[in-house]
C-alpha positions in Angstrom: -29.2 -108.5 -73.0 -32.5 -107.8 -73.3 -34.6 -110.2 -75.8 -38.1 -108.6 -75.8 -36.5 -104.8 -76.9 -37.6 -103.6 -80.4 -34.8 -102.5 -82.4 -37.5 -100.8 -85.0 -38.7 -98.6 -82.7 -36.6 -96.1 -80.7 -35.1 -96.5 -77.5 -34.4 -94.2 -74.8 -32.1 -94.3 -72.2 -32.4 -93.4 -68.3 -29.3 -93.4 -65.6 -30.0 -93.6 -62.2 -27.0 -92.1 -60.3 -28.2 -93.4 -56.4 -26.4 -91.0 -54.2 -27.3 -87.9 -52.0 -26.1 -85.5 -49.3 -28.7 -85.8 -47.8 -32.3 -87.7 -48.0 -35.0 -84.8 -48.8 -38.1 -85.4 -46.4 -40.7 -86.0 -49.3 -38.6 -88.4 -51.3 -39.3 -92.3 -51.7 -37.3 -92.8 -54.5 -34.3 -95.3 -54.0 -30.9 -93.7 -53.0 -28.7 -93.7 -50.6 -26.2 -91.1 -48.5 -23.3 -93.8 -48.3 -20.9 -93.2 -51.0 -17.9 -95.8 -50.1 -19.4 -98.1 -52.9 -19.0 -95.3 -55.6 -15.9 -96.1 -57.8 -17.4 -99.6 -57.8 -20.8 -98.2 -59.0 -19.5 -96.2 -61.6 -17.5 -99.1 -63.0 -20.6 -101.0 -63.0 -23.0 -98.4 -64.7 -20.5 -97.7 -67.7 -19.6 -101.3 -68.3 -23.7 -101.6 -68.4 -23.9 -98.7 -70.7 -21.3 -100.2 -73.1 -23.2 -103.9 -73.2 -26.6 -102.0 -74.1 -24.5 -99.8 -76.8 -23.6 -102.8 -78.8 -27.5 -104.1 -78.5 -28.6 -100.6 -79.5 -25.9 -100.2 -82.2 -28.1 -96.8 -83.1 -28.9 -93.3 -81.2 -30.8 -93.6 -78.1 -34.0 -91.0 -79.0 -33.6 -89.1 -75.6 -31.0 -89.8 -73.1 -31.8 -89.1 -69.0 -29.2 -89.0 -65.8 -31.5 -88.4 -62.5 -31.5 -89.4 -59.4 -30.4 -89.2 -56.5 -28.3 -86.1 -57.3 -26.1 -87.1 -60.1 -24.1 -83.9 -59.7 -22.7 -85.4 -56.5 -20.3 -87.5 -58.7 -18.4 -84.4 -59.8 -19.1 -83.2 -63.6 -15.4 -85.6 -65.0 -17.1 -88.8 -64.2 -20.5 -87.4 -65.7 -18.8 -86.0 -68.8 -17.5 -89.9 -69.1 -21.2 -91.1 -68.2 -22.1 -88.5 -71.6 -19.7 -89.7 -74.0 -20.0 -93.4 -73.1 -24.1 -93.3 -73.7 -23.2 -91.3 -76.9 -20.8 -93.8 -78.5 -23.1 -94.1 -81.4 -24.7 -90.5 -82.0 -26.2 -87.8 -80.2 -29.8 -88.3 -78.7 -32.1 -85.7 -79.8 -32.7 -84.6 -76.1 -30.0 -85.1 -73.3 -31.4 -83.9 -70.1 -29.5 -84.5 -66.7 -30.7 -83.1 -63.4 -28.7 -81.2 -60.8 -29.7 -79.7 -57.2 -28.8 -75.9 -56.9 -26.1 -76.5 -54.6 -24.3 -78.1 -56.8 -24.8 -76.3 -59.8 -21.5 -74.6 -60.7 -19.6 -72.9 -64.4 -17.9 -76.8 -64.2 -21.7 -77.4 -66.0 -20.1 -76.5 -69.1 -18.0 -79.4 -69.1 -20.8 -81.4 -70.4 -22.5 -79.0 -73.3 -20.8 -80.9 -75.8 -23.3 -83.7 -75.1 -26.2 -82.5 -72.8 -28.6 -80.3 -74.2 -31.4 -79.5 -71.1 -30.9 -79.2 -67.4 -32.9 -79.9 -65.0 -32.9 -78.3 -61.9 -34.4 -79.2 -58.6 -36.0 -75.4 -57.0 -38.8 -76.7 -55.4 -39.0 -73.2 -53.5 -37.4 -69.8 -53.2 -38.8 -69.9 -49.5 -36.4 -70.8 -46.9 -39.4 -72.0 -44.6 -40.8 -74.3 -47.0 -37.6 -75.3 -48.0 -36.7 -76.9 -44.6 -40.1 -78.0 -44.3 -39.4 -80.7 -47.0 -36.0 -81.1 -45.8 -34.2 -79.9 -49.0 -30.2 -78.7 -48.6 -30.5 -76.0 -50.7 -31.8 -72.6 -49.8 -33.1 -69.3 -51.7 -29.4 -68.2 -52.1 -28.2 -71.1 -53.8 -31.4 -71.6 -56.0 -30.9 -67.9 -57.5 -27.0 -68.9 -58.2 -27.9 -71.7 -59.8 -30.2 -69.9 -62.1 -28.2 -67.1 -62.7 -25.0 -69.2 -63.8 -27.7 -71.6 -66.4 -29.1 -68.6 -67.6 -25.9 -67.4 -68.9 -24.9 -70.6 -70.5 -28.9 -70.7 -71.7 -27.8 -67.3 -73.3 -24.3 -69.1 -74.3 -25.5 -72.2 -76.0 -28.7 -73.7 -77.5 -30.0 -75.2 -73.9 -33.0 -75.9 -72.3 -33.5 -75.2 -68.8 -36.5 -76.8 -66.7 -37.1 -75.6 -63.0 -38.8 -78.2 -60.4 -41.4 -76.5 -58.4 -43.8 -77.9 -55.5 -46.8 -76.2 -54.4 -49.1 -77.8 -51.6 -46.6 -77.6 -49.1 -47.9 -77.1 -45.3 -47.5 -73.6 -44.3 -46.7 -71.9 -48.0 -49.6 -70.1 -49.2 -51.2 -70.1 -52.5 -49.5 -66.3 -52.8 -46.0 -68.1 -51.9 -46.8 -70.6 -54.8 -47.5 -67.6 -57.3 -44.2 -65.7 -56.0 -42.0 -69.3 -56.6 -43.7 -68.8 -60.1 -43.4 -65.4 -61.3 -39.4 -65.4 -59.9 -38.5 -69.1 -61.7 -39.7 -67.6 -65.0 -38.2 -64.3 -64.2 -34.7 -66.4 -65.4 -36.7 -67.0 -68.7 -36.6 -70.9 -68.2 -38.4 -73.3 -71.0 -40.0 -75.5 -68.7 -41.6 -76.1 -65.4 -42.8 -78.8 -63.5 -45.0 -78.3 -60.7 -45.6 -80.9 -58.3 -48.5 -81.2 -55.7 -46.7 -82.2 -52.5 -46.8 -86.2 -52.0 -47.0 -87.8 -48.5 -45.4 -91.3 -49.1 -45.8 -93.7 -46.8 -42.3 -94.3 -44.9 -40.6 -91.0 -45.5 -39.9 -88.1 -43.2 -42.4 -86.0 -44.0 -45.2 -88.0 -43.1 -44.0 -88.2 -39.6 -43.6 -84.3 -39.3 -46.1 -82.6 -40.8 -49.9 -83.7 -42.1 -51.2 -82.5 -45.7 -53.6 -79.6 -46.8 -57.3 -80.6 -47.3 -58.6 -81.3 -50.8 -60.5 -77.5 -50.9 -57.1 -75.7 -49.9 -54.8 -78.1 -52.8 -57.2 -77.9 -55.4 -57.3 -73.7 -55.0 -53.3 -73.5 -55.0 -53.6 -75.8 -58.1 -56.2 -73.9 -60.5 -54.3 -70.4 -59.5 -51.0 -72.0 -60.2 -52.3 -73.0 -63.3 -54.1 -70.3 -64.2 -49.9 -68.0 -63.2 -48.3 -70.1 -65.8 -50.8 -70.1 -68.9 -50.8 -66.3 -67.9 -46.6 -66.3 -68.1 -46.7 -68.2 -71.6 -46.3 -71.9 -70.3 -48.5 -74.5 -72.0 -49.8 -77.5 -70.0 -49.1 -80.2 -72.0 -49.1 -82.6 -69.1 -50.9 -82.8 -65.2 -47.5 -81.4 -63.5 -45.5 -80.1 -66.9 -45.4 -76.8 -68.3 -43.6 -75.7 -71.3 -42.9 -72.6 -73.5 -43.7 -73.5 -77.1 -41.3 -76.4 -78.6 -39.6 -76.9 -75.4 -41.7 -80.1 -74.1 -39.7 -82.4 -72.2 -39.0 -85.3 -75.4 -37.8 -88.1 -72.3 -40.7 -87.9 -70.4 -43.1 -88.3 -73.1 -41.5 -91.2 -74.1 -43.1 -92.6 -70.6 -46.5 -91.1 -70.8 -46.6 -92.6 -74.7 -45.4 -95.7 -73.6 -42.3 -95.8 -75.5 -39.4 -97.8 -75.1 -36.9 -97.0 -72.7 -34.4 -98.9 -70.7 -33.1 -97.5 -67.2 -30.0 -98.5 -66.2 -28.6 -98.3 -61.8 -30.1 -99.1 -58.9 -34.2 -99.7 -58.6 -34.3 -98.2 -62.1 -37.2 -99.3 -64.4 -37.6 -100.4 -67.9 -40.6 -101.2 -70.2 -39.8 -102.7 -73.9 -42.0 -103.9 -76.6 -45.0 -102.7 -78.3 -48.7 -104.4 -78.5 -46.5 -107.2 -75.5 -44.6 -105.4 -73.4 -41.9 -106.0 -70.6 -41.3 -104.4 -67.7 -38.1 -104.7 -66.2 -36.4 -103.5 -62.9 -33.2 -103.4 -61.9 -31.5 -104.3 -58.3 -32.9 -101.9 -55.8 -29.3 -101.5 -53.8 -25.5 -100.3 -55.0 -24.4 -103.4 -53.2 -26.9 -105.9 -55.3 -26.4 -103.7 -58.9 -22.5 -103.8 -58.5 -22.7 -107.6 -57.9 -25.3 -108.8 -60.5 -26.4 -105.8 -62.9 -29.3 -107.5 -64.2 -33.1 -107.5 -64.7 -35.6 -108.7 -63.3 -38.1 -109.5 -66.0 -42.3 -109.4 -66.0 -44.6 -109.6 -69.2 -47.7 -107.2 -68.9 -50.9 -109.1 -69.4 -53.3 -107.1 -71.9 -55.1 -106.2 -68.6 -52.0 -104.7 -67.0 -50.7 -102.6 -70.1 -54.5 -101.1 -71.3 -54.5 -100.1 -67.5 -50.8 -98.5 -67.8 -52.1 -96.9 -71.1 -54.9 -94.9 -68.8 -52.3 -94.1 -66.4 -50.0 -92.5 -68.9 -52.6 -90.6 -71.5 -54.8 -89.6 -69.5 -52.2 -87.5 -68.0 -52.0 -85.9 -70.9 -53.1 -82.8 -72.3 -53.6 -84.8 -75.9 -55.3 -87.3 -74.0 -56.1 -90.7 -75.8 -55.7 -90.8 -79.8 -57.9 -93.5 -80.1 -56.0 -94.8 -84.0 -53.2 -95.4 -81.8 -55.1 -97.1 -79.0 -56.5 -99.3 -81.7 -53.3 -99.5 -83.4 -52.2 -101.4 -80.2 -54.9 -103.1 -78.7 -56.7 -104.2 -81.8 -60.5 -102.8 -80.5 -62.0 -99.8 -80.8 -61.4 -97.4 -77.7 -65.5 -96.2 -78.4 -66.7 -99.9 -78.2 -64.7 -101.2 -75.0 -65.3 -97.1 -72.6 -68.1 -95.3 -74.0 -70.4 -97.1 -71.7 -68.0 -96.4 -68.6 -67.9 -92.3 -69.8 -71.0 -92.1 -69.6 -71.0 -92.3 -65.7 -68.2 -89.3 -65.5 -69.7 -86.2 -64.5 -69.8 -83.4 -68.1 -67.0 -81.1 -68.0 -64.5 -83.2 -66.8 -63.6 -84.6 -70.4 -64.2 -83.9 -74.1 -64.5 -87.4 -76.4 -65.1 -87.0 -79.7 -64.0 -89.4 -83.0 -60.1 -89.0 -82.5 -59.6 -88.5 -79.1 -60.7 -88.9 -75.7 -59.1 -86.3 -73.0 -59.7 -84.5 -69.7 -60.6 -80.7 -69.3 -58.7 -79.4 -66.5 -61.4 -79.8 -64.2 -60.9 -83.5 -65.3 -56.9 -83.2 -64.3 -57.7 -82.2 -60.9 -59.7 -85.9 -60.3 -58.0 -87.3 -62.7 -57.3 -90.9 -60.4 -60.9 -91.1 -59.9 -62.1 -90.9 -63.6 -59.2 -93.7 -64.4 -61.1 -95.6 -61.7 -64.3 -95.0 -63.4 -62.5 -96.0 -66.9 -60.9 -99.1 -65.4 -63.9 -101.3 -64.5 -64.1 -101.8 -68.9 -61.0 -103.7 -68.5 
């Protein structure tokens, strides 16, 4: 199936379940509100699942359902999703995401197999709710909580709340309030997402974005709320209490190995050569011919990846690994190009090379900076 995936390495798994209500306004990810194709689909996706299982023949490290709003499909076909990916063990992280609205005590169906929940808040403000065009309101974000707190309390699960701050019209106060009442349900994780105007969705035709000054003051004082509330940065938009870091993502911002199965959904195998692969970005196309399209990064393409990824990171660059992979020294090939970046913004010393926060908040135009060494 795939003849460039490592079978010495791990391998994680990501499901992309297409369908929506409704399209938020923000959102440029592929999915789609027609759902006359989704028997089909779901025959598709678990017949793919079952090839990859017999490639795999092992545990995938972290397993992955998003979307879309995979809780659309109703939590029988997910629970079939679960124990199809799981045919050969339990990953060490199983994650699935779920909008508030459909969050419901049918959840538990799948605690036999999923571990962490994900759940899309954004907002407890009703105004900045509809300003991103999300279904959801403060009502049904506080019953979603309230029913994945008491199975937190139930079982050994992780909870992560979405936030985004940045949003036209919600002050930084607003931000701090969407905060202090998210951890108020004692969740493990947040992410916190500065609003993103992508070219070709609603939002951009409704509503125009907050100037630099006015983002990057929401951004420290968020910041500064969740160190304050016991949540570590560990990554640019992640924030976790201690040992609850989000396992699947890292596997991205590490460049691991991972293999994302549905519609428009990415993959990137290998090690020191690596693959990326993409799948069929409509229902229609991935029902009819569920395959890859193949591309082989140059050494250009994945040291420029490798930036994009770790420098994202509160860890930064580990600079044995870097070598361990590109077969130069780190210091030899970017020293020259640090030197340009104003002080503060990183700290570079014999392991490692990371940004500060200050470096966070620019952090596209110090990968600029780094990228003219390549």
């Amino acid at each position: 199936m795939i003849e460039a995936l490592d079978l010495s390495r791990p391998v994680s798994l990501y499901i992309h379940i297409p369908f929506c209500q409704t399209k938020c306004g923000y959102c440029a990810f592929y999915s789609t509100v027609d759902h006359s194709a989704k028997e089909q689909f779901l025959a598709t996706l678990n017949k793919h699942i079952s090839v990859l299982n017999e490639e795999i023949k092992k545990p995938y490290k972290s397993i992955f359902i998003g979307g879309g709003n995979p809780g659309i499909i109703g939590f029988d076909e997910l629970l079939k999703i679960a124990e199809n990916a799981c045919k050969y063990g339990k990953p060490e992280e199983f994650s699935i995401e779920i909008n508030p609205e459909h969050v419901s005590n049918e959840i538990e169906k799948l605690i036999p197999y999923v571990n962490r929940i994900s759940v899309g808040i954004q907002s407890f403000d009703d105004n900045a709710l509809k300003t991103i065009g999300r279904n959801a309101r403060r009502r049904d974000n506080i019953n979603a909580l309230n029913i994945l707190s008491s199975l937190k309390d139930k079982y050994k699960l992780q909870i992560n709340g979405d936030l985004i701050c940045c949003i036209p019209g919600h002050s930084k106060e607003k931000t701090l309030e969407d905060i202090e009442t998210l951890s108020s349900f004692n969740v493990d994780h947040i992410s916190l997402y500065s609003l993103t105007f992508e070219e070709g969705t609603k939002l951009t035709q409704s509503v125009k974005p907050l100037d630099e000054g006015e983002e990057r003051e929401i951004l420290i004082a968020a910041w500064d709320k969740l160190d304050e509330l016991g949540y570590e940065q560990y990554e640019i938009s992640n924030f976790a209490q201690k040992g609850c870091r989000c396992i699947h993502n890292q596997v991205y911002w590490n460049l691991g190995q991972y293999i994302g199965l549905g519609p428009s959904a990415e993959s990137s195998v290998g090690y020191k050569k690596v693959i990326s692969l993409r799948e069929k970005d409509s229902v229609e196309e991935y029902i009819k011919t569920p395959s890859f399209d193949a591309y082989k990064l140059s050494k250009e393409e994945l040291e420029e990846e490798y930036l994009l990824t770790h420098l994202r990171l509160k860890d930064g660059i580990n600079k044995e690994d870097y070598f361990d992979r590109f077969s130069q020294s780190f210091d030899d090939v970017y020293n020259s190009f640090i030197e340009n970046l104003e002080e503060g913004l990183y700290t570079n010393d014999e392991k490692c090379f990371k940004l500060t926060r200050e470096g966070f908040l620019v952090e596209n135009q110090v990968i600029l900076t780094l990228a003219m060494a390549i």
